[in-house]
C-alpha positions in Angstrom: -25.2 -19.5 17.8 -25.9 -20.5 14.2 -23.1 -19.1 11.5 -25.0 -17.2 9.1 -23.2 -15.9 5.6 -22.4 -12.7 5.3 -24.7 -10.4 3.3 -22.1 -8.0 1.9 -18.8 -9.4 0.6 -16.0 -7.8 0.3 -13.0 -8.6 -2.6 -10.1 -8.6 -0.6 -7.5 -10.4 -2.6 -9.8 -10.6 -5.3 -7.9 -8.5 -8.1 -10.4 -10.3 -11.1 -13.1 -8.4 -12.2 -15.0 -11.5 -13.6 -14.4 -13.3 -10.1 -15.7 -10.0 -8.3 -18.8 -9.8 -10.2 -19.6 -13.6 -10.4 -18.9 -13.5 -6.8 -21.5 -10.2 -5.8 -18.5 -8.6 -4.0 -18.8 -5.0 -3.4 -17.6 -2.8 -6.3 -16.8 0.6 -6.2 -18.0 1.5 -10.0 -15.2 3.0 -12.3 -17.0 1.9 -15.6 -17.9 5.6 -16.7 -13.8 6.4 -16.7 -13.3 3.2 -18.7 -15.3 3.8 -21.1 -14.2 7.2 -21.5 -10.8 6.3 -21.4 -11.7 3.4 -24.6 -13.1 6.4 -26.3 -10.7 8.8 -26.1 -7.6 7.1 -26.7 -5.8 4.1 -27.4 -2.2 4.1 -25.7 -2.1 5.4 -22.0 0.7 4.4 -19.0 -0.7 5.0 -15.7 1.4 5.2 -12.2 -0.6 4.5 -9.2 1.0 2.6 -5.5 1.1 -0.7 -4.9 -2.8 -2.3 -3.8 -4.2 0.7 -5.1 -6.3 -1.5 -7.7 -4.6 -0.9 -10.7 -4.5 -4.6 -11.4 -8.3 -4.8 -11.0 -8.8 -2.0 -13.5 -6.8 -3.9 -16.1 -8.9 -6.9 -15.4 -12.4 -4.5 -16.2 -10.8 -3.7 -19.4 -9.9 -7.5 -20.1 -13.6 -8.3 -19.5 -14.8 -5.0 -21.7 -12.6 -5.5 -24.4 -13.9 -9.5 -24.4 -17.1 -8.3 -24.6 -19.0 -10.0 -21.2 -21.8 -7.7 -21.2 -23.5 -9.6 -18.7 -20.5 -8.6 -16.0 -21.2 -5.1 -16.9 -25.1 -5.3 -15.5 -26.0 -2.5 -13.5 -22.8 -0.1 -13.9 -22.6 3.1 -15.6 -21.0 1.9 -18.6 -24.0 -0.7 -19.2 -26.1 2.3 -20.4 -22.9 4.0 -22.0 -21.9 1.5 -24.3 -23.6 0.4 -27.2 -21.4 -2.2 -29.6 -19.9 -4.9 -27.3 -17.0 -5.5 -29.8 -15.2 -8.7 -29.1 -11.3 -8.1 -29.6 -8.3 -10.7 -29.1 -6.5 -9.5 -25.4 -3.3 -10.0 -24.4 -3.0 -9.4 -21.0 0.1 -9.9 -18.3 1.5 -9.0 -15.7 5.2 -8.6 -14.1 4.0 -8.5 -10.0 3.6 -12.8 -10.2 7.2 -13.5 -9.4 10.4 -11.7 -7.4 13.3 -10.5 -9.5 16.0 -11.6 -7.7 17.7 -13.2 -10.9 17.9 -12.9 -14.8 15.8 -16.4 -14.7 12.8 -15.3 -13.3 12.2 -12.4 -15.7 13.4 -15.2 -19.1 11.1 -17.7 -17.2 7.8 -16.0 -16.7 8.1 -14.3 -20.0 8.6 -17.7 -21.9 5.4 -19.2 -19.9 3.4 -16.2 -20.9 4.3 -16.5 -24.6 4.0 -19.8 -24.9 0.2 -20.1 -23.9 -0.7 -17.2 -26.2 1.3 -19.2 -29.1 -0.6 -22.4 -28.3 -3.9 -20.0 -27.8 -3.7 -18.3 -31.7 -1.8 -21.3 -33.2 1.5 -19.4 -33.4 4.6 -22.5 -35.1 6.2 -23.7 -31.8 9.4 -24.2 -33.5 10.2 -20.6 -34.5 11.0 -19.6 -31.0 13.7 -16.8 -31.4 13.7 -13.5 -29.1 10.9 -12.4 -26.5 10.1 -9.0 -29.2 9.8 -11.7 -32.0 7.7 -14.0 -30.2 5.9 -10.7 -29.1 5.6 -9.9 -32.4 4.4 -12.9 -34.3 1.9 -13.5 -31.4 0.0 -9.7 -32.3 0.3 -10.2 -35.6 -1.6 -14.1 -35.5 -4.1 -12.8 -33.0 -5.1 -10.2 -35.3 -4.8 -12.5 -38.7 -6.8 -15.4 -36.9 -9.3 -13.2 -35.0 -9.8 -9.9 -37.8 -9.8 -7.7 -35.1 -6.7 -5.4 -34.1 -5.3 -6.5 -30.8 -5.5 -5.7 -26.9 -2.5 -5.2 -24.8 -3.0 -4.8 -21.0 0.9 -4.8 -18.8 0.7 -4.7 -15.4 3.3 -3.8 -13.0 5.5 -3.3 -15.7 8.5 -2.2 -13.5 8.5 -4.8 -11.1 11.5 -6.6 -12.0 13.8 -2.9 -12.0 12.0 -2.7 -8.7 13.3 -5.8 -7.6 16.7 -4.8 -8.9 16.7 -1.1 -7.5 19.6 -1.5 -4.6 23.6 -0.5 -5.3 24.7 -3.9 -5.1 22.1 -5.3 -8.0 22.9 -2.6 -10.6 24.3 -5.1 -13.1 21.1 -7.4 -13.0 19.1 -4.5 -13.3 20.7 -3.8 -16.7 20.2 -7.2 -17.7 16.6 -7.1 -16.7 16.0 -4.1 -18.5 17.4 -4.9 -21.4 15.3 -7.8 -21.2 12.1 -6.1 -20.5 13.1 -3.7 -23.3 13.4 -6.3 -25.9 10.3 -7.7 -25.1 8.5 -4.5 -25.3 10.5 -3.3 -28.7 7.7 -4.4 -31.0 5.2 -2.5 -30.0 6.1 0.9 -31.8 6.2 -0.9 -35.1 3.0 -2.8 -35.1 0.5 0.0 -33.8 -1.6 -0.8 -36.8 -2.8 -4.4 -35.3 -3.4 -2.7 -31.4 -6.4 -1.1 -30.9 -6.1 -0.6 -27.0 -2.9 -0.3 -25.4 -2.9 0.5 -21.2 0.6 -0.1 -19.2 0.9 0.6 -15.3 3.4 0.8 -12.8 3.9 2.2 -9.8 7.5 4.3 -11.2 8.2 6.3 -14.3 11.3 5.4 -15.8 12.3 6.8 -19.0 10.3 6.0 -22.1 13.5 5.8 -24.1 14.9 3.1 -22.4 11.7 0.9 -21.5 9.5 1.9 -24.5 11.9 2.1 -27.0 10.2 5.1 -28.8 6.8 4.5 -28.1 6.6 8.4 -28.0 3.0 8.4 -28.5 2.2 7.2 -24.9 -0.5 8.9 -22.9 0.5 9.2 -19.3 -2.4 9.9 -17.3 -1.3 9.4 -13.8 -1.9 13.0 -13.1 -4.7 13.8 -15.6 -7.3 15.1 -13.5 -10.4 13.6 -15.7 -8.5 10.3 -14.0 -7.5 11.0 -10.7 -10.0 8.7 -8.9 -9.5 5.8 -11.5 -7.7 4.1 -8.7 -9.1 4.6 -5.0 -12.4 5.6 -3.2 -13.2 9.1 -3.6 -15.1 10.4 -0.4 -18.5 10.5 -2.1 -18.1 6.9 -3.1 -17.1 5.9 0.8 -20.2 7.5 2.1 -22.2 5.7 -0.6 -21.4 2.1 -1.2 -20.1 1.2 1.9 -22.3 3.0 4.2 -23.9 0.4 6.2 -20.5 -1.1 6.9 -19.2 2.3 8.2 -22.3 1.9 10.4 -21.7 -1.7 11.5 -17.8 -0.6 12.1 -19.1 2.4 14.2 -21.3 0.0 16.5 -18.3 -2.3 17.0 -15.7 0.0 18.1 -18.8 2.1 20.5 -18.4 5.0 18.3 -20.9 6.9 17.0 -21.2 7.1 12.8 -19.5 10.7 12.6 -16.3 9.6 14.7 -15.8 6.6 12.9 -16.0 8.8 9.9 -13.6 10.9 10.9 -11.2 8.0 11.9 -11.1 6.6 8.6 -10.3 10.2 7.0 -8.0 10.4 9.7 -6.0 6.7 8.6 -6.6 6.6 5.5 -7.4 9.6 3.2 -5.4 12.3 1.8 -4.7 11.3 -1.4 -4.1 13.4 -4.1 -3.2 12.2 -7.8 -3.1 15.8 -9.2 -3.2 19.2 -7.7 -7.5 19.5 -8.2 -8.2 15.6 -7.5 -10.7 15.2 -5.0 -9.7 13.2 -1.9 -9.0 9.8 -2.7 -9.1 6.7 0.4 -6.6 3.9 0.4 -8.8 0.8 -0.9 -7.0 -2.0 0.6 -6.6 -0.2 3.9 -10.6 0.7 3.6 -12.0 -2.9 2.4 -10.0 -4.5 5.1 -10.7 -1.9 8.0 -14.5 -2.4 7.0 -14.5 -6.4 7.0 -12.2 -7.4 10.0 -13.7 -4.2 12.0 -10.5 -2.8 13.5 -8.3 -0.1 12.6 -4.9 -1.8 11.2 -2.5 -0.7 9.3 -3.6 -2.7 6.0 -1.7 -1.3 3.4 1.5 -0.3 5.1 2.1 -3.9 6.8 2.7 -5.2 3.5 5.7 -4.1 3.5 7.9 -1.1 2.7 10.4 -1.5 -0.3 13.5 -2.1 0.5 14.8 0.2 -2.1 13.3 3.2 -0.6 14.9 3.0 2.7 18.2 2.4 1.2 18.0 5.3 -0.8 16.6 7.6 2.0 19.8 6.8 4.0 22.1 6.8 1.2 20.5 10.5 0.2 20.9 11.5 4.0 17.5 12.7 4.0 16.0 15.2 6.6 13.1 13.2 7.9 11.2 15.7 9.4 11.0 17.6 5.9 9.1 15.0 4.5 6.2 16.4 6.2 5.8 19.5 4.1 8.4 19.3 0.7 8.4 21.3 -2.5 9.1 20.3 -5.9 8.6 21.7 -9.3 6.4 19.8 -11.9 9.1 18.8 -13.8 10.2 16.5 -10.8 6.9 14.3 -11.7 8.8 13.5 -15.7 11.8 12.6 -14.2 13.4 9.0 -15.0 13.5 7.2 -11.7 15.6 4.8 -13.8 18.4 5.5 -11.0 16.6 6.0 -8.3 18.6 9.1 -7.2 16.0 12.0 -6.6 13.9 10.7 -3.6 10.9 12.9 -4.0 9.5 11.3 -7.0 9.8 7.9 -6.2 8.1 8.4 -2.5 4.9 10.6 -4.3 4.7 7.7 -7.1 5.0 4.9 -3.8 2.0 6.3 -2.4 4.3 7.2 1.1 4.2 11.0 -0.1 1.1 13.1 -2.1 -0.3 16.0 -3.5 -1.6 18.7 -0.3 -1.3 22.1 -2.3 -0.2 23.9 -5.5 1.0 27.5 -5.8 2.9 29.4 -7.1 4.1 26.9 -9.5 5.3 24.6 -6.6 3.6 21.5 -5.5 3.3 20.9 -1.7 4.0 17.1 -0.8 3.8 15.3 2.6 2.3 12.1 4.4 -1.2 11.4 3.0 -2.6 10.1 6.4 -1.3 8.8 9.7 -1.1 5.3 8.5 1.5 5.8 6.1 3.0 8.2 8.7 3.8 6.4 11.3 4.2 3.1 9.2 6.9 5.0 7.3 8.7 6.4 9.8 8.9 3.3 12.0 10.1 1.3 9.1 13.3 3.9 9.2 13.7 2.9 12.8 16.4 0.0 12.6 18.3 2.3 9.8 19.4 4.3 13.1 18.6 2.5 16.2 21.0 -1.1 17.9 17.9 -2.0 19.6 15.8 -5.1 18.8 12.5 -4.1 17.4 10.7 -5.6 20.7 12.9 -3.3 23.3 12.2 -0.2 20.6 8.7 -1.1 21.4 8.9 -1.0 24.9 11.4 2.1 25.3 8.6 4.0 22.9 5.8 3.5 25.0 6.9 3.9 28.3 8.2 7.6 26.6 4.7 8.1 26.0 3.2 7.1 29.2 5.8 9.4 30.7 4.6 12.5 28.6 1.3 11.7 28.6 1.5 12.2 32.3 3.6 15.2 32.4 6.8 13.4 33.5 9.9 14.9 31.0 12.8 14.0 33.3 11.9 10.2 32.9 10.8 10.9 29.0 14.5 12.7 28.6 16.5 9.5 30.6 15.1 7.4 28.4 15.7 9.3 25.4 19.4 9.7 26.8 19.9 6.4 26.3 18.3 5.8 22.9 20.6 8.0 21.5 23.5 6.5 23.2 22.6 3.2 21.8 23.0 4.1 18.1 25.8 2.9 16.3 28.8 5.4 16.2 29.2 5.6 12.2 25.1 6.3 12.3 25.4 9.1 14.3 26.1 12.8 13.3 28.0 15.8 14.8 25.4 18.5 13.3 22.1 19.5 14.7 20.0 18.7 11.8 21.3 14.8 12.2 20.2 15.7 15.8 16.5 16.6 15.5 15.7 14.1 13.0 16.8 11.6 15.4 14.6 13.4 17.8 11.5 13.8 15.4 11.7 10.4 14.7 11.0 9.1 17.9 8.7 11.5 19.3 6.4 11.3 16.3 6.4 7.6 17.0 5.2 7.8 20.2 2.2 9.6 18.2 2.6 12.9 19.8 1.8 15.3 17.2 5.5 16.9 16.2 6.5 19.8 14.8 10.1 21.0 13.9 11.4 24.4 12.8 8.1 26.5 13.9 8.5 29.8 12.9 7.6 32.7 15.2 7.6 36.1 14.3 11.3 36.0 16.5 12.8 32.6 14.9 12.4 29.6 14.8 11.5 26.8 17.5 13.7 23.7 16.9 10.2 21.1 17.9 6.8 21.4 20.1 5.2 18.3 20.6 1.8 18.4 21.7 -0.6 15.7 23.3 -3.7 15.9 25.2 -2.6 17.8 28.3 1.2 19.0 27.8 2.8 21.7 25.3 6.3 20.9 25.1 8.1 23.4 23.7 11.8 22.1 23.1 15.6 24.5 21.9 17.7 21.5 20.6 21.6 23.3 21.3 25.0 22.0 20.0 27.6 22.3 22.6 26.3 24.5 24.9 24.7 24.5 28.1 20.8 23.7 28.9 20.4 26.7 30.6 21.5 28.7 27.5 19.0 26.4 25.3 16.3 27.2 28.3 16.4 30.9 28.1 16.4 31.2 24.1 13.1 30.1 24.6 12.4 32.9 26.8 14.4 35.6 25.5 12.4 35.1 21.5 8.9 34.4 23.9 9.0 30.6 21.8 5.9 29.4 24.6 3.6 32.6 24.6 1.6 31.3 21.6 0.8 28.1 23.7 0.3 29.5 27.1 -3.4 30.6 26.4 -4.9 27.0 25.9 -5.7 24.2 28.1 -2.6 22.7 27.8 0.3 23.0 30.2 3.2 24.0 28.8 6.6 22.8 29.9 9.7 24.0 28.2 12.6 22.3 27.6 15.8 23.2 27.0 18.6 20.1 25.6 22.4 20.2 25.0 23.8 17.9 22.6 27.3 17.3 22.6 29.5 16.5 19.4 32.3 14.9 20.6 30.2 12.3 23.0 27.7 12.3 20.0 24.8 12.3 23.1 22.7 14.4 24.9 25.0 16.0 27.2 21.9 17.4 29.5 18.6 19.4 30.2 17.0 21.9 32.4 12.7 21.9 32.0 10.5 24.8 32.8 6.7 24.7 33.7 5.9 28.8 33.5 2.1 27.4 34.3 1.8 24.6 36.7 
């Protein structure tokens, strides 16, 4: 069979906009927000996860502000704009390198320096601090060009990222003083910037970062900009239509259920509490070239940072599925990392699902960062090797897909007795997470703490044919878990579908840290 080129390319790894547009890639067009955003203001910071396409958005601006027109050709702002003004740009960006010493920071800010000194004829010999380089570099650009300068900083948190962990605190000082002093002229020369535009996927403090740049505009949850970043619904359904269609045909589905299995992976975000629905785009450009349904985003890797401050916090798992928070918990610092909340919403592994009352609602955008998130916790509390974790999860499943819970429970038995003894806990909470962890990974559909009108039922996982309605008890019998279930009627809800339903009752015991036994039910066989 003769190769034939592919009609419709998409820009994966392709974070230039010039390179995009030269190239004919497939572009989801944002140019009506920039040029809103050009029009409106002048200093913005804007927090969006990682691969979310913040980078390319600084890139459009790069190309705007240089005024190439001719990239511009057939997008909203073409029609929008009408004086192409050419202005000096100084763009960089802090995701090119790891921060794993002072060095790297010292280095790549001296590279970047230097080739805007040689590029606006800045005198090579009057080196002095990054701010003063900084400085003499905006102030030449705008003497040698007449026009008021550019700034576009990318990523500008990566190196305190980098740095996040208990045992790198005293580099992270040194890096942000660093990152400080470079960024310390900026308040004092706003008369030569006539765009500035910052991201990042963190907030921390504008004090110690920005030294006094109090006139930033933070728009990360401005709703006039929640779909800067992402594929809104309407946009999916749109642009990339026939490649829905082609990824239906491939994976014999018909267009609606391949529809519904991209909402399913890969939608749910919410950048403020009326944003529309926004798709992951790196999940969603990859899913529609390579035709299967990966986990894109999430195998590039969780942060390291996150899950050390997860199990240093001691936090419930299965709360993560449904959290509160004020709005103030969106302003805080994450300088120190200690409030997990924010720092998982602004990561992209948490979002926006509802808003009353005052309170946002946050949980797991879609089942890609679900599960991805959850098994990334899984060494954090299991001995096994990820290989026999594997294994031991899906022969769990098999064994409730098909209705068998003694060999389900056996094999749970001895998960739990595998775990580490200084990783285990004494309490029942520590006990159901453990639990929620593994049966959500098996991707049964969990739920913990279901309240009835009589209590509360400790889980129910569901799958295609099986209700299992589970009392989680603390040193005392199975039979006594068992008939709590009866006595507050926990399986009466259930019993009118389709679905068997087998309950379960398990004893835990504290000293043994294990499951001590169980005794199963099947009122409907």
């Amino acid at each position: 069979m003769a190769f034939t080129l592919p009609t419709r390319l998409f820009p994966i790894g392709i974070q230039n906009f010039e390179q995009l547009r030269t190239l004919n890639c497939l572009y989801v067009d944002k140019t009506d927000l920039v040029y809103r955003m050009v029009h409106e203001g002048w200093i913005y910071f804007l927090s969006r996860p990682r691969r979310f396409g913040k980078s390319l958005l600084l890139s459009t601006l790069e190309a705007y502000f240089e005024g190439k027109k001719h990239l511009f050709e057939g997008l909203a702002i073409e029609k929008l704009e009408q004086d192409w003004t050419v202005y000096p740009v100084l763009h960089i960006s802090f995701a090119r390198t790891r921060y794993d010493a002072l060095f790297n920071l010292e280095e790549l800010l001296d590279d970047q320096l230097s080739e805007w000194e040689a590029e606006y004829g800045c005198p090579l010999h009057e080196k002095g601090t990054f701010g003063k380089r900084f400085e003499r570099v905006i102030r030449q650009a705008y003497e040698k060009t007449g026009k008021p300068v550019v700034i576009l900083i990318d990523e500008y948190d990566s190196p305190m990222l980098d740095s996040s962990g208990e045992k790198d605190k005293e580099l992270q000082k040194a890096l942000r003083d660093v990152t400080r002093g470079f960024f310390s002229p900026l308040k004092d020369n706003v008369k030569f910037i006539r765009f500035l535009f910052i991201t990042g996927i963190t907030k921390f403090s504008q004090m110690s970062i920005f030294s006094e740049l109090n006139n930033l505009e933070n728009i990360s949850m401005t709703p006039a900009y929640g779909n800067i970043c992402g594929i809104t619904e309407s946009e999916l359904f749109t642009v990339f239509k026939p490649d829905i269609e082609e990824l239906a045909d491939f994976n014999e589905e018909t267009y609606e259920e391949a529809c519904a299995h991209l909402k399913r992976r890969y939608d749910g975000y919410h950048f403020n509490h009326r944003s529309e629905d926004i798709y992951n785009p790196f999940s969603i450009i990859n899913v529609l070239k390579s035709k299967e349904y990966g986990s894109y985003w999430y195998s590039t890797g969780t942060p390291t940072f996150l899950i050390e401050l997860l199990r240093s916090r001691n936090m419930e798992l299965e709360g993560l599925e449904e959290c509160e928070c004020l709005p103030e918990a969106f302003d805080k610092s994450t300088e120190m990392l200690t409030d997990p909340i924010p720092v998982l919403y602004q990561s992209g592994y948490l979002t926006i699902k509802a808003f009353r009352n005052g309170l946002y609602t946050l949980g797991f955008p879609n089942e890609e960062v679900r599960y991805g998130f959850l098994r990334s916790l899984l060494p954090a509390v299991m001995a096994h090797s990820e290989i026999e974790n594997d294994m031991s999860t899906i022969a769990m499943m098999r064994s409730l897909e098909k209705g068998d819970i003694e060999a389900c429970m056996t094999r749970l038995r001895s998960f739990i007795a595998s775990i580490p003894y200084e990783k285990k806990s004494d309490n029942e909470s520590r006990f159901e997470t453990i639990f929620y962890l593994f049966f959500t990974l098996m991707g049964q559909l969990v739920q913990t703490q279901v309240k009835t009108s009589a209590g509360r039922i400790d889980a129910v996982v569901t799958n295609a044919d099986y209700v299992y309605v589970f009392e989680l008890k603390v040193d005392a019998t199975p039979e006594e878990a068992l008939a709590q279930i009866d006595d507050k009627g926990y399986a009466i809800a259930y019993e009118a579908g389709h679905r068997k339903v087998v309950k379960v009752g398990v004893s835990y015991d504290k000293q043994t840290r294990g499951i001590a036994g169980w005794k199963v039910n099947i009122p409907n066989p």
